[in-house]
C-alpha positions in Angstrom: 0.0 0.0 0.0 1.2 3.2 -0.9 1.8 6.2 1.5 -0.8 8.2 -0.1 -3.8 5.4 0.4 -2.5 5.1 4.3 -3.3 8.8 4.6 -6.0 9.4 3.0 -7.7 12.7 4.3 -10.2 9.8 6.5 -7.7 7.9 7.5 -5.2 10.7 8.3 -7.9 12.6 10.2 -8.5 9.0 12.1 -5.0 9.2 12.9 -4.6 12.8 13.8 -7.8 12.7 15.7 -5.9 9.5 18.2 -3.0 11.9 18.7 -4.8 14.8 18.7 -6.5 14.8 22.1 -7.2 17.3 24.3 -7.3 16.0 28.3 -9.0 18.4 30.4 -7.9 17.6 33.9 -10.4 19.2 35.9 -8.8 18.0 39.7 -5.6 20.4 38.9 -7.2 22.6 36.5 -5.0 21.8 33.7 -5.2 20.7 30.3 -2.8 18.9 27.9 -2.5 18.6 24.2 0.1 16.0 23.1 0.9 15.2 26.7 2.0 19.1 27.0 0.3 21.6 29.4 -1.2 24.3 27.6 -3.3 27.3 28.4 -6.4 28.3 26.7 -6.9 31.6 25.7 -10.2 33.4 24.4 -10.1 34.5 20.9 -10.4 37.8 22.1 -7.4 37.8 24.1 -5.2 38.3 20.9 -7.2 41.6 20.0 -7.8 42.9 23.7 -4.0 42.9 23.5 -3.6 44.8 20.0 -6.1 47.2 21.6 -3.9 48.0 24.7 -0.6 48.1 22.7 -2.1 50.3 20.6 -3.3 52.4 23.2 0.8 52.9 24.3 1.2 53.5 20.4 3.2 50.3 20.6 1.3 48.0 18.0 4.0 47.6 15.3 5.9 46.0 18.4 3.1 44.0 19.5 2.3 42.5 16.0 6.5 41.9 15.3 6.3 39.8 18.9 3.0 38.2 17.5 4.7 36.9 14.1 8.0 35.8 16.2 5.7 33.7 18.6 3.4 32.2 15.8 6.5 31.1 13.7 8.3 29.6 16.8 5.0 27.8 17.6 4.6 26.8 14.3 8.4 25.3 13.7 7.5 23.3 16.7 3.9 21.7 15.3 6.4 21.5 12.0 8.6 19.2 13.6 6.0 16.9 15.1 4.2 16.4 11.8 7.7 15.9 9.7 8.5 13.4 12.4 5.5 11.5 12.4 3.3 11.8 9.4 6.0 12.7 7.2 8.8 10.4 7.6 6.4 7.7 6.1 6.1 9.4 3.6 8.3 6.7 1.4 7.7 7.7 -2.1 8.3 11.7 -3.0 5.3 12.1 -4.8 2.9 11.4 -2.3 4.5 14.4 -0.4 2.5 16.9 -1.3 -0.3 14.6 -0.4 1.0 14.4 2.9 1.6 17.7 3.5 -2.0 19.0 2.2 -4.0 16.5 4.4 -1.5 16.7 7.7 -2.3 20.8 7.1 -5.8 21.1 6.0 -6.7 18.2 9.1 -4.7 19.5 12.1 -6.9 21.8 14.2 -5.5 24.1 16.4 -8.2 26.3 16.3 -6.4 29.3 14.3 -9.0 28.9 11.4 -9.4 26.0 9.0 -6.4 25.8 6.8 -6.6 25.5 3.3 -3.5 24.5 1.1 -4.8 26.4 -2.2 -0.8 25.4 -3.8 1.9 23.8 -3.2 5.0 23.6 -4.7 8.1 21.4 -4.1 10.5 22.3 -6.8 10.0 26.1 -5.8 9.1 25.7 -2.0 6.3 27.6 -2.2 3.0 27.7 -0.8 -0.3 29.6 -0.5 -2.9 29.1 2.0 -6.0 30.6 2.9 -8.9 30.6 5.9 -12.0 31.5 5.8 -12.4 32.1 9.7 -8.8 33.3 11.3 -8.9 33.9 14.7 -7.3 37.2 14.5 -9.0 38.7 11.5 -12.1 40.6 13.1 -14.7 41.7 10.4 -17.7 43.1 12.9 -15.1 46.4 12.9 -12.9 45.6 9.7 -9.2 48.1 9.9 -8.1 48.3 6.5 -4.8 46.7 7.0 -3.7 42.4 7.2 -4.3 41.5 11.1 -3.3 38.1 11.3 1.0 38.3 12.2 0.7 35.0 14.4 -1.1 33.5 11.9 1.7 33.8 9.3 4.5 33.5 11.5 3.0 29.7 12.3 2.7 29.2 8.5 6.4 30.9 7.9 7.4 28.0 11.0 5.2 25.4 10.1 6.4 25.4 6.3 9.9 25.9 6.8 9.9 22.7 8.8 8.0 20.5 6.5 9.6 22.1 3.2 13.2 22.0 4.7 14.4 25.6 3.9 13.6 28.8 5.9 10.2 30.6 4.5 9.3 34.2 5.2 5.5 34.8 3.7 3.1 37.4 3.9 -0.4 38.2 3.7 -1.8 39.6 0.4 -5.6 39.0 1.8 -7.2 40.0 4.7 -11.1 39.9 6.4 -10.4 42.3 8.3 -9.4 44.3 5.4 -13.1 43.1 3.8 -11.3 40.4 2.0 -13.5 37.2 1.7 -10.4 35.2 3.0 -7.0 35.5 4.6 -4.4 34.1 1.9 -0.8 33.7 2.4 1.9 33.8 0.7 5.4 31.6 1.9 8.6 30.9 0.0 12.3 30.9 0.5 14.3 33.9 1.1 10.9 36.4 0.8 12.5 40.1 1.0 9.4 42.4 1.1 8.5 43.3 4.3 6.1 46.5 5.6 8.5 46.6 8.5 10.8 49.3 8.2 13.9 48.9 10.3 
């Protein structure tokens, strides 16, 4: 059996979903994911702290820490996947494949993932959600709002492609966009940083 038929989107979501547990461990008040402690945060709690750096005129620093954070947590998740999914991977061409389904079928409640393309020979890829956590459209800004959001994809890529990404946002909702896309690839220059 090839790699592709073993992970299938079903049975790579039946997979996923066995590792994938949350324990809620209500004696301590704790809960793991993976075995790890984690802390669960409101999706609020990313914008009630854009509001109050804003407020001390320091959002450009908040939303550089946000992208720094994202991509270190998504190098992480990027390692776990290219260590377990992705090492079985066997043949090259079921990749991609691979890739795509371990993506698109992870949840880690930052929107659903979509791979829209994906290309090895370049190491490039664009990906897009409908519902990112940090993108608020009841009061939409104008500007791209979701910096931990593509610092994970910049992390999460890099790890599974092998080669350090930088990516940014060409899409927003918050900017009224119908989706948040993403753009990642090797050695990406343009930035709206200026240092």
């Amino acid at each position: 059996m090839a790699a592709v038929d073993r992970y299938s989107a079903n049975s790579l979501r039946r997979l996923l979903g066995s590792v994938n547990s949350v324990t809620f461990k209500d004696e301590t008040g704790e809960v793991e994911y993976f075995g790890q402690k984690i802390v669960m945060l409101r999706r609020d709690a990313f914008q009630l702290l854009g509001e109050e750096l804003a407020k001390r005129h320091a959002s450009g620093t908040g939303n550089i820490i946000l992208g720094i954070v994202g991509r270190r947590v998504g190098t992480e998740e990027g390692k776990a996947l290219a260590s377990g999914v992705l090492e079985d991977a066997g043949d090259s061409r079921s990749l991609p494949t691979l890739i795509r389904n371990a993506v698109e079928e992870t949840n880690m409640g930052y929107g659903k993932i979509q791979v829209v393309e994906l290309d090895l020979s370049s190491k490039t890829a664009t990906l897009s959600t409908s519902n990112s956590f940090e993108a608020d459209t009841t009061t939409p800004s104008g500007e791209t709002a979701c910096f931990f959001l593509l610092g994970y994809l910049e992390g999460l890529f890099s790890e599974l492609l092998g080669t350090q990404l930088r990516g940014s946002e060409t899409l927003c909702r918050e900017k009224g966009d119908s989706a948040c896309v993403f753009q990642v690839e090797p050695n990406f220059q343009k930035t709206k940083w200026k240092i």
